[in-house]
C-alpha positions in Angstrom: 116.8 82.9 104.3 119.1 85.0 105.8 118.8 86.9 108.8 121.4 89.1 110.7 121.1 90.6 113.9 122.7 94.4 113.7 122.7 97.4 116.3 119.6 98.6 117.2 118.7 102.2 116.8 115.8 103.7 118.7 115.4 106.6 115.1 115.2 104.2 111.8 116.0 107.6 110.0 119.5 107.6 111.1 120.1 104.3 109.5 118.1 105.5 106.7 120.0 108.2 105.7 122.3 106.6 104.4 120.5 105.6 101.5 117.7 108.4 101.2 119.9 110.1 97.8 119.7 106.7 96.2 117.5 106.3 93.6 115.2 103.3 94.7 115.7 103.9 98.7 112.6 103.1 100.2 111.4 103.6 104.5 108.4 102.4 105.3 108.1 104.3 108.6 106.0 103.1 111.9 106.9 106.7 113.4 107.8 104.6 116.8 110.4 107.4 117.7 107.0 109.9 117.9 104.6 107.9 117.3 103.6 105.2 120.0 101.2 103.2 117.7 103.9 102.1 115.3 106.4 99.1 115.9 108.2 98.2 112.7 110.5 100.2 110.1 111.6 98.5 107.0 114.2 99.8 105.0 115.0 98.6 101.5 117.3 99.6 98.6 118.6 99.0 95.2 116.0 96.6 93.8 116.9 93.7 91.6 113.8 94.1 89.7 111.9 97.5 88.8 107.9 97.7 87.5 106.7 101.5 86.3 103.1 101.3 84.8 102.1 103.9 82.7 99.1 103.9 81.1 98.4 100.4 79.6 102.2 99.0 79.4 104.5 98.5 82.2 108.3 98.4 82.0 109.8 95.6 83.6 113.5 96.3 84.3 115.9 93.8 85.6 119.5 92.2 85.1 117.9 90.6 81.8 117.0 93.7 80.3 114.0 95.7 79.8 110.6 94.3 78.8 107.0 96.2 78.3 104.2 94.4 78.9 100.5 95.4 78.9 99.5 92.8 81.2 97.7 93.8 84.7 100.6 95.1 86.7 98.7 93.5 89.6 99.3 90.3 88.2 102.8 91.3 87.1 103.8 91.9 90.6 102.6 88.7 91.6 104.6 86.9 88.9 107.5 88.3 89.6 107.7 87.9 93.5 107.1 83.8 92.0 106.0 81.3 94.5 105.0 81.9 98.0 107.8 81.3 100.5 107.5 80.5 104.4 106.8 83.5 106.6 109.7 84.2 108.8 109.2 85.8 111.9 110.2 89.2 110.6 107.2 91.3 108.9 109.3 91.6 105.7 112.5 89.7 104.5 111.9 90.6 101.2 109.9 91.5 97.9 108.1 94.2 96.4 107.8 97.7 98.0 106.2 100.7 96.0 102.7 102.6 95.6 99.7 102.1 93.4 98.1 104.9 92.6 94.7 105.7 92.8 94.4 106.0 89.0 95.6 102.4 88.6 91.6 101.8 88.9 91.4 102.8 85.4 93.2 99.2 85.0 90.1 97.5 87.0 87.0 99.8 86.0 85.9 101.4 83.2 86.0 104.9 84.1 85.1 108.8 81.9 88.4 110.6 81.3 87.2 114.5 82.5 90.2 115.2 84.9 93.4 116.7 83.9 97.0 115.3 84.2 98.6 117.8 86.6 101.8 115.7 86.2 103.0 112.8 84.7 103.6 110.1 87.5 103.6 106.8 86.7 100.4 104.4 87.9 102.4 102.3 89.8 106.1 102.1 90.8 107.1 99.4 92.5 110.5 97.7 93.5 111.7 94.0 94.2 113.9 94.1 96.8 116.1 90.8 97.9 116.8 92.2 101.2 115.6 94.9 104.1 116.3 96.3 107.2 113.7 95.7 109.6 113.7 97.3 113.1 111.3 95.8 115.8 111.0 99.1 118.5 108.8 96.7 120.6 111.9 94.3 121.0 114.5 96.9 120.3 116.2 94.5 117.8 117.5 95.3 114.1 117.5 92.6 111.7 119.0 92.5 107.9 116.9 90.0 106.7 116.4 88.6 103.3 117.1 85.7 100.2 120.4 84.0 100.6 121.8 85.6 97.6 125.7 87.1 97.2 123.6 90.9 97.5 122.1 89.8 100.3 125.4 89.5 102.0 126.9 92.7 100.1 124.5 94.4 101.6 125.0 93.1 105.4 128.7 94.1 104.7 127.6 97.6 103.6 125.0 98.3 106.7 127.2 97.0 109.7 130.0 99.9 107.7 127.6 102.3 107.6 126.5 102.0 111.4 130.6 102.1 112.6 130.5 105.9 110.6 130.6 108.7 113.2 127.8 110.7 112.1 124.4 109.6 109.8 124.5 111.8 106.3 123.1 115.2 106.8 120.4 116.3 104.0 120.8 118.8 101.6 118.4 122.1 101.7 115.0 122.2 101.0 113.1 125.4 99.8 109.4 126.1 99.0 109.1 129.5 97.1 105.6 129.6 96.9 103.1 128.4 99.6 100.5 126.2 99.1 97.5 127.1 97.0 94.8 125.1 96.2 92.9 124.2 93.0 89.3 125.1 94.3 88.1 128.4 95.9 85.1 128.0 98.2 82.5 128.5 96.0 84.1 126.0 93.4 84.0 124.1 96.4 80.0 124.6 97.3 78.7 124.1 93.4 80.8 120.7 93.7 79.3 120.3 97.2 75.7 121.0 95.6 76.5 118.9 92.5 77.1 115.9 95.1 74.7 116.7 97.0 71.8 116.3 94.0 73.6 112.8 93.3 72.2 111.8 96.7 68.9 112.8 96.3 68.7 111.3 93.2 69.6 108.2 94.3 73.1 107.6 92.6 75.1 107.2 95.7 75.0 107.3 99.5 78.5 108.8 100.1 81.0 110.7 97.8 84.6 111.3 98.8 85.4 114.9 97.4 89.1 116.7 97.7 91.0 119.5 96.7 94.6 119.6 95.5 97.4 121.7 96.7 100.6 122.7 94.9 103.9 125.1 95.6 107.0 125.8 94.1 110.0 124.1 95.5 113.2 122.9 94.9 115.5 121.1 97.2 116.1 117.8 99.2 112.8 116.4 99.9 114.2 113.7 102.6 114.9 117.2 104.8 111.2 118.1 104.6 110.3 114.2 105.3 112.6 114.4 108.3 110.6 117.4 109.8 107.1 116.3 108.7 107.6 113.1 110.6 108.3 115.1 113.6 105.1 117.6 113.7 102.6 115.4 111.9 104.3 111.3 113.2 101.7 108.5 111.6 102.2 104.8 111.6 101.8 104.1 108.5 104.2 107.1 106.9 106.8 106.3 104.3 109.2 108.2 102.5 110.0 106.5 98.4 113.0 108.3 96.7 112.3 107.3 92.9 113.7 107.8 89.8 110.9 110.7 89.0 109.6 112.0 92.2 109.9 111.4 96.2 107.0 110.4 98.1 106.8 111.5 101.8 103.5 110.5 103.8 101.9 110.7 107.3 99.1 108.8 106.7 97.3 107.3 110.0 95.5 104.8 107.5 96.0 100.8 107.2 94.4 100.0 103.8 94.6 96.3 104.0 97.5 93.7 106.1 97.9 90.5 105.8 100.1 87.7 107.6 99.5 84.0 107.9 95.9 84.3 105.5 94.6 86.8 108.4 93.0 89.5 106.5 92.8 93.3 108.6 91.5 96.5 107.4 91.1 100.0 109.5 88.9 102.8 107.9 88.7 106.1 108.6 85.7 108.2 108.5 85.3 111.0 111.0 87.7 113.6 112.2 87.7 116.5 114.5 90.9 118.8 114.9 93.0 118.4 118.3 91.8 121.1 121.3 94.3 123.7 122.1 94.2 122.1 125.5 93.1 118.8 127.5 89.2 120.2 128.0 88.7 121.3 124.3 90.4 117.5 123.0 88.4 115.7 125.2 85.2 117.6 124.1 86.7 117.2 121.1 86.7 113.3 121.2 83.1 113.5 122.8 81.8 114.7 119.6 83.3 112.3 117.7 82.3 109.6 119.4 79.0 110.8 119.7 78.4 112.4 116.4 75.7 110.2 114.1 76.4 111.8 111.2 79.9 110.3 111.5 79.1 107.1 112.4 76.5 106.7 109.8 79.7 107.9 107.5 81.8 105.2 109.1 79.6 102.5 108.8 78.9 102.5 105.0 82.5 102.3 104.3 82.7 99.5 106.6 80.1 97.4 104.6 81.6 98.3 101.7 85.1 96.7 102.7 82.9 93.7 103.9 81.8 93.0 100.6 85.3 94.1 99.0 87.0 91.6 101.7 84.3 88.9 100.7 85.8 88.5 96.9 88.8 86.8 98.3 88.2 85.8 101.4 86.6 82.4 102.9 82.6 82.5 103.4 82.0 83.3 106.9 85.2 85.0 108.1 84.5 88.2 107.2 83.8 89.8 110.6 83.8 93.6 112.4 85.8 93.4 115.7 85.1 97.0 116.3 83.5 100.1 115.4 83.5 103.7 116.2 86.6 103.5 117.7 88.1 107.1 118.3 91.9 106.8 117.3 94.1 110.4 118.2 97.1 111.6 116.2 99.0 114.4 115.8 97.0 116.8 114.6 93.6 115.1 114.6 90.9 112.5 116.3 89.7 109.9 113.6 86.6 108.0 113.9 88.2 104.0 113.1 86.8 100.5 112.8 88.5 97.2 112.3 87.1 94.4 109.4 89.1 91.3 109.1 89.1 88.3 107.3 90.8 84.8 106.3 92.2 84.3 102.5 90.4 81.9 100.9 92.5 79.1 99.2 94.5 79.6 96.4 94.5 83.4 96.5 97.1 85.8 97.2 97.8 89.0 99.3 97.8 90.4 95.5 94.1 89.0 95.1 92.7 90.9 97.9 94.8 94.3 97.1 92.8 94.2 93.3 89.9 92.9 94.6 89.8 95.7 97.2 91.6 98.4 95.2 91.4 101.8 95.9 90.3 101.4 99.3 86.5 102.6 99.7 86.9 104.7 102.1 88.4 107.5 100.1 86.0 106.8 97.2 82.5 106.6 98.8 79.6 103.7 98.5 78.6 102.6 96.1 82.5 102.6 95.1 82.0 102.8 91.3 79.2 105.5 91.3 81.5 107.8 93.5 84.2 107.5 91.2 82.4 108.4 88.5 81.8 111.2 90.2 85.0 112.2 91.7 86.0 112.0 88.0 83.2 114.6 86.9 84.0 117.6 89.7 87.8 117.4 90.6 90.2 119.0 88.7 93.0 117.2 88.5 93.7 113.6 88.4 94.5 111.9 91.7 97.6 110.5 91.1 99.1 108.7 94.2 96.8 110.6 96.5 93.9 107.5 98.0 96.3 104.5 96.0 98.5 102.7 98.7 101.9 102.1 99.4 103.6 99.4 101.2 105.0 95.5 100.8 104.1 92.7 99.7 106.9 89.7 100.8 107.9 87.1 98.8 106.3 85.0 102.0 102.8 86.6 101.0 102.3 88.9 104.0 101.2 92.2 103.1 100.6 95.7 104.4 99.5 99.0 102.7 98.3 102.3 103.6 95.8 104.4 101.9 97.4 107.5 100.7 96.6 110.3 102.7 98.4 113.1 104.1 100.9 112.9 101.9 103.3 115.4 99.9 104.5 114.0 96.0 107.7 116.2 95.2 108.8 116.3 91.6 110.8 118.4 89.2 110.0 122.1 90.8 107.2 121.5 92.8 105.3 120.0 95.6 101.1 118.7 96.2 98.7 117.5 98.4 95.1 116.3 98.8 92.9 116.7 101.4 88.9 115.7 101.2 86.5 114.3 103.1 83.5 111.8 102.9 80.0 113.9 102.2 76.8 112.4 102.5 73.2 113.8 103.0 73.2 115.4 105.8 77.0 117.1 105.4 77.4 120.9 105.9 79.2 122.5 103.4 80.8 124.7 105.4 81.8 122.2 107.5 83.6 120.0 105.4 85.0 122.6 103.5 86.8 123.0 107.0 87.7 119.6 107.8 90.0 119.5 104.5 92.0 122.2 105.8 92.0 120.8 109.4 93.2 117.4 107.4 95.8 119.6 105.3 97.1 121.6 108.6 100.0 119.1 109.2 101.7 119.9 105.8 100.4 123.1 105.4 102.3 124.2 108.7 105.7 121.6 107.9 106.0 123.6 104.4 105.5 126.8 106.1 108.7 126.1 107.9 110.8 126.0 104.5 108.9 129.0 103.2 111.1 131.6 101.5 108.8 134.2 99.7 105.7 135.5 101.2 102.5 134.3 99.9 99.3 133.3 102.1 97.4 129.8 101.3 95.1 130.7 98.8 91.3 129.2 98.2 
């Protein structure tokens, strides 16, 4: 292992743009510099080893060459990270970084094709990285930390370079020509809501998570618009992935699923209200959602859900729920969050509990399999990355992932978003219709910023 100490900077995006035209640059982002929640950035680049799964092959790219394989890219991943090292005391000091999608289920379940391709993105993309820089904004220290390897130490050389320059690499510009319209008007929206609705009664499922998709023209350096978007709407769990094909910026407030030392964590979200134009409306604001049954109701079948999804690879018994109904406030919004945690069972990996879990039920809806059945009947478009995860998984087996949410996917000419919400019996259409676009108002209002030709948001 090898671990160097280097200057610490208070803003990992400084450091990070350095890297953020490279092909491969990944930031997984705690938001610490806006965000107080957050504590560690980890920055990675130039993977030894590459994995793209599309449909039912993945290509395996690495100094050896380039292999397909229809194997489970789960299971890939796992054999190519190859035995579990000791954890260091750094969160990450190496291994795979990326996203799974939320389509990668089709891997795991037998699901109907009805949804369109709006794009072709890959299923998952996901890099093996022999070294990272890791800053701890708790103990204001900055680490390059990974395998004792010659890159390892070509990279140490090329960081404590880059932090003598004078000034961090400024981004190029970033346009949007169109602004954001999305795929359903409201009265799509209410014949879906109605559609779900019947499921219920009928007996299918208690809770369906239903969104709508919004796209724009744009061209343009997407780290700019990941620089800003961190500033209005700071989350810590965002990330920012420069690929080969597209550039993934998220704010999500979500932890799908962590682990470190066989201690198992997940945080769901179900509830929201907006943030009060002053003190008195957000605390009345909060009040509601803490007090709202419908939302807690919401809340707590997602949280059995994850019990039982914990439970496949976890040991009997140590499957617990620290706390429920915990009101958690970000930028832009109040979310409605409990904790589940858990001990891996012998024998299994972080890998294990990310299939076993995969996609995270709380943007699918209980029973899991019914509601994305049904997701797959009334959306338009395929999901994509939108409710997959990104994150790490080390070569020491610690893990942590988001779930996908809040989160703009720029590619060729244009840029999307999701925004849904969980809908059981007693939801109000109008309602939830509502809370997507209180949900969406973060990158709705960061996009609005880069806006060059007039157009209003359309539904």
């Amino acid at each position: 292992m090898f671990i160097a100490e280097l200057p610490y900077r208070e803003d990992s995006s400084v450091l990070f743009s350095y890297w953020s035209q490279e092909p491969w640059a990944v930031f997984l982002d705690s938001n610490r510099h806006h965000c107080l929640q957050g504590r560690y950035d980890i920055l990675a680049a130039r993977p030894r080893t590459t994995l793209v799964t599309r449909g039912h092959l993945t290509e395996i790219r690495s100094q050896d060459g380039i292999r397909l394989s229809p194997e489970d890219p789960f299971c890939l991943v796992r054999q190519v990270l190859g035995e579990i090292q000791d954890v260091g005391m750094l969160p990450f000091t190496g291994g795979a970084i990326g996203y799974f999608s939320y389509d990668l289920a089709r891997r795991l379940e037998r699901l109907p094709k009805i949804t369109r391709e709006a794009q072709s993105i890959p299923e998952m993309v996901v890099g093996i990285y022999d070294w990272a820089v890791v800053s701890d904004h708790q103990r204001r220290q900055t680490f390059l930390a990974g395998r004792e390897t010659p890159a390892t130490h070509q990279a140490w050389r090329e960081v404590t370079t880059l932090l003598k320059q004078a000034r961090p690499r400024i981004p190029g510009a970033f346009q949007l020509h169109t602004s954001p319209r999305s795929d359903l008007s409201w009265m799509d929206y209410y014949r879906a809501f109605e559609r779900i609705q019947h499921y219920i009664r009928e007996g299918d499922c208690y809770q369906v998570n239903f969104a709508q998709r919004f796209d724009a023209k744009a061209t343009g350096d997407p780290w700019r618009l990941y620089l800003r978007l961190r500033q209005i709407n700071p989350a810590p769990f965002g990330a920012f992935l420069r690929l080969p094909q597209l550039s993934v910026l998220s704010s999500s407030p979500e932890r799908f699923l962590s682990v470190r030392e066989g201690k198992v964590e997940t945080k769901p979200i179900k509830g929201t209200r907006p943030r009060g134009l002053t003190p008195e409306e957000d605390f009345y604001q909060i009040q509601a959602l803490s007090e709202s049954i419908k939302d807690r109701a919401e809340n707590l079948m997602i949280v059995d859900l994850l019990r039982n999804d914990l439970s496949k690879t976890c040991r009997l018994g140590s499957v617990k729920v620290p706390s429920l109904f915990e009101v958690e406030s970000f930028a832009s919004v109040h979310h409605l969050v409990s904790t589940v945690v858990g001990e891996l069972d012998s024998g299994r990996h972080a890998i294990d509990l990310l299939r076993g879990c995969f996609p995270g039920g709380s943007i699918t809806g209980a029973p899991k399999i019914r509601a994305m059945e049904i997701i797959e009947e009334l959306e338009n478009f395929r999901r994509g990355i939108y409710c997959g995860s990104i994150g790490y998984i080390g070569f020491d087996g610690t893990m942590d992932t988001n779930i996908v949410i809040r989160t703009l996917v720029h590619s060729e000419v244009s840029v999307h978003f999701w925004a849904g919400g969980g809908i059981v019996a007693d939801s109000d259409a109008r309602r939830e219709y509502q809370e997507s676009f209180d949900k969406a108002a973060a990158l709705i209002e960061v996009l609005s910023e880069f806006q060059v030709a007039s157009d209003r948001v359309g539904g």
